[in-house]
C-alpha angles and dihedrals in degrees: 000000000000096000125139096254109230124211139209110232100154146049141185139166148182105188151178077237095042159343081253155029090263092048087050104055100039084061098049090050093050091046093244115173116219087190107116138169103259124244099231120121105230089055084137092076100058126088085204116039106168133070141156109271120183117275094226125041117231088240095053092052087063095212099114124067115233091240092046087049092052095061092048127069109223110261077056084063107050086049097060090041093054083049103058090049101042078049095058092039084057081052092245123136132255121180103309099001112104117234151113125302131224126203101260088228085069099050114082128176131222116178128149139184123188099228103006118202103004086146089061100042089057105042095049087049089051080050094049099052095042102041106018128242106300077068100068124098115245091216093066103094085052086041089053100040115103095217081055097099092048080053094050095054095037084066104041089061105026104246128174117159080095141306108234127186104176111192120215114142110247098346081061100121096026080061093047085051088049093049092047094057089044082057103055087046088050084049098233094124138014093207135019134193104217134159133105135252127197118188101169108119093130121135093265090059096041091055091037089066102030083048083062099038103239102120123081116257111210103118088162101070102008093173090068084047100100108065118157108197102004129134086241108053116140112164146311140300120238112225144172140214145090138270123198121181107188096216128202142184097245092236088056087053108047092046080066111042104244131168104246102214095183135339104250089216105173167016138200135166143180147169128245098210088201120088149352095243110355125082124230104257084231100058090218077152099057083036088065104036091052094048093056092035084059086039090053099038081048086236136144124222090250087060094071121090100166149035130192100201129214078236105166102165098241116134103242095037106063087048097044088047091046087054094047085057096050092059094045093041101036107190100348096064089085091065098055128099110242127195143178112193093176076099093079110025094035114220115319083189105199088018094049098088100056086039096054089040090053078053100053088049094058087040091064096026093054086033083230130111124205114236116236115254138255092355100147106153112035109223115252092243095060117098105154130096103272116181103242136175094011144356123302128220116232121220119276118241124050114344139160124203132191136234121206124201124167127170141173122307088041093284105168119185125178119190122190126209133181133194123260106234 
């Protein structure tokens, strides 16, 4: 292929499941649900009245200052949080942890969120209305940018090879992954902080999708809510959190002994064409962003035992996205273990991507996959293996896996990942 290999050497997570990475995945093994009703008072106005919140709150983790968190919104937070612990997990160092180093002009970031500070937008314009213009904080516009949470974590561990938010709807961070690793085989960098943080489940946003009916419905067990491929689907989850994947060159890496979690072998993206927000039935756009993710990663179909699946649990989607593998996959899409772990975490939006790549990591690192939740009738149009009741072990010995994230506009984005052996 002659491509700098990159390497996956660092994870860390805020989730719906858990404060961390361990927290996370024990949840998604044992099928928790981190969908919740939401403690706000005017509930009754809401068609939708339920979301994933995360499970710890920034200022419980006690790793931000109060004056440093007032500064932040908060998808800016969690992504700062997911950071520091996806660094120390690299073995790198952060304030009074021990580690290595790196040269700040060979550490990049590349961390993306879908809307950014949407919290923050709205509040200072509250503030604003109620109590004029010398209220306002003069840290809102940092606090609103997208591009806010790279900033954030650029700073936090001095890193100047670039600063990167890329902005794709719902394929956000899985884009931000895909241009990291663009940037260590380009050498800019030797290691790169990416992943990708939301933090937008506000009233607006809450009447804005269940305005368009995209959201499920089912107020009265919203734990059962998320349910990729059943019958009963009836929408997505809203969620919020943050996913971080410390990437290397694996030169840079094994000079410095460090643990290889998983290759990070490849990228490919497409563009429905279509719609704004429907997919084509026939997931040409996923087609297509599956086939050039395998060409770039220098992988055949056979190759792939796994896929973690954009699975949101609306009715045309998870069709749409079954129908996309078996174009890029041909016959051997029917032996391979899909999940959709949206189930669990609900949809991070911008940060789904990077949180459902830091699973499939685990996934082919641990050799198990999480079932989808509450799937409890299989739709009639899915004929594909999907991992159902409890987790299923991979096969031992070399394996890829892919990692599908769509979002708004027709973004496709496609990440491969095979296992360190």
């Amino acid at each position: 292929m002659g491509k700098t290999r990159v390497v996956v050497t660092g994870l860390g997570a805020s989730t719906p499941l858990g404060g961390d990475v361990a927290s996370t995945w024990d949840g998604l093994l044992t099928g928790k649900s981190g969908i919740r009703t939401l403690p706000w008072d005017n509930l009754d106005a809401f068609p939708v009245q339920f979301a994933a919140q995360a499970a710890v709150e920034p200022a419980e983790t006690g790793l931000l200052a109060k004056p440093q968190m007032r500064r932040m919104d908060r998808c800016q937070q969690f992504a700062l949080i997911a950071a520091i612990e996806a660094m120390k997990h690299a073995g790198y160092a952060h304030k009074d942890t021990p580690g290595e180093t790196v040269d700040p002009d060979r550490l990049g970031v590349v961390l993306s969120s879908g809307i950014g500070g949407l919290h923050s937008a709205l509040d200072s314009y509250d503030v604003f209305r109620e109590k004029g213009w010398r209220r306002v904080s003069p840290f809102t516009v940092p606090m609103l940018m997208p591009n806010g949470s790279a900033a954030h974590v650029g700073l936090e561990f001095n890193a100047t090879a670039g600063i990167h938010a890329l902005v794709s709807a719902c394929s956000s961070s899985a884009e931000a992954i895909g241009y990291a690793i663009d940037m260590i085989r380009s050498g800019r960098a030797d290691v790169v902080i990416a992943g990708g943080t939301e933090a937008c489940i506000h009233p607006l946003q809450m009447a804005s999708f269940g305005a368009m009916r995209a959201m499920s419905t089912r107020n009265d067990a919203p734990e059962l809510a998320s349910r990729p491929y059943d019958k009963a689907r009836d929408g997505f989850v809203l969620g919020e959190g943050s996913a971080v994947l410390i990437l290397e060159s694996e030169e840079y890496a094994r000079a410095r002994g460090a643990r290889i979690h998983a290759y990070a072998s490849g990228v490919g993206y497409s563009a429905d064409g279509h719609d704004m927000v429907q997919p084509p039935e026939d997931g040409r756009g996923a087609t297509k962003a599956m086939q050039r993710c395998l060409k770039d990663a220098g992988l055949e179909p056979e190759q792939i035992v796994h896929i973690n699946a954009h699975g949101t649990s609306t009715p045309l989607g998870d069709v749409a996205e079954l129908n996309g593998i078996k174009g890029a996959l041909g016959e051997h899409a029917r032996k391979i273990n899909i999940t959709a772990t949206k189930s669990m975490t609900g949809h991070l939006l911008g940060g789904a991507g990077a949180l459902e790549s830091l699973i499939t990591v685990l996934s082919l690192r641990e050799g198990l996959v999480p079932a989808v939740a509450n799937l409890e009738n299989l739709d009639d149009q899915v004929d594909l293996d999907i991992v159902m009741g409890e987790p299923r072990k991979l096969p031992d010995g070399p394996a890829a896996a892919l990692n599908n994230s769509f979002g708004f506009g027709g973004h496709n984005v496609t990440l491969a990942f095979e296992r360190a052996l």
